[in-house]
N, C-alpha and C positions, 0 to 999 in steps of 0.2 A: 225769317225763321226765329225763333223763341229760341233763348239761351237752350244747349242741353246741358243734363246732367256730366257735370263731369267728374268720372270714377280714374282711381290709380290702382298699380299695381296687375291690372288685366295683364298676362301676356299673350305677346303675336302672335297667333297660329304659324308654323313653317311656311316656306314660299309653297305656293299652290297648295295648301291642306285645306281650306277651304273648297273647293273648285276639283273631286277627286275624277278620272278619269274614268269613259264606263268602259276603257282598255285595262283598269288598273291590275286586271289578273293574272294579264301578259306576264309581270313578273312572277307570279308564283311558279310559273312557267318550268320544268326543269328539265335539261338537254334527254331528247327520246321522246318527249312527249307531245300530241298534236291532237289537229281538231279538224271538223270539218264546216265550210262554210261556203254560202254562195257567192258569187261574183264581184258586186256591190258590198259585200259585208269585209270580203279580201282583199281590197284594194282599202275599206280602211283602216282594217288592223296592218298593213305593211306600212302606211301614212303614219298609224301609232307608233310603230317600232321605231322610226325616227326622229320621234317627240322626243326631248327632254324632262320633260317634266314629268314623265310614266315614272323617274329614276328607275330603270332597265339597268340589270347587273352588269357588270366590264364586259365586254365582249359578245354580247346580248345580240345572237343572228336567226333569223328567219327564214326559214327554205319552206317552197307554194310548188302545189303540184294539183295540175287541173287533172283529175280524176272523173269526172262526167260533164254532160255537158250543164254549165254553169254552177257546177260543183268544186269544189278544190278542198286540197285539205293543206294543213298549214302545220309543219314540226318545227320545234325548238331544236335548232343543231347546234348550236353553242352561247 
């Protein structure tokens, strides 16, 4: 490898701001509000809601209600 340029004064992007979640909406999320989604798609936004790295507000819960078959919908209860 050839020397590279080397520049000062860049700063770090936050942990994970590079790398953004395609969950990251979950937070916009506000308690009452819900969606619906198929089977496969629900099981990985509940695997999201787990992440740390979404930063999901304190107390940040999920409640899933299979509503058809391989239908569910997904509400923000707190």
């Amino acid at each position: 490898m050839d020397k590279p340029v080397i520049e000062k004064g860049i700063p770090m992007p936050p942990e994970g701001g590079s790398q953004r979640s395609k969950y990251y909406w979950l937070a916009e999320m506000e308690v009452g509000d819900s969606f619906t989604c198929g089977q496969k798609d629900c099981a990985n936004v509940r695997q999201a809601g787990y992440s740390k790295s979404l930063q999901l507000p304190e107390g940040f819960q999920l409640s899933y209600q299979k509503i058809d078959d391989g239908l569910y919908r997904v509400w923000r209860v707190a």
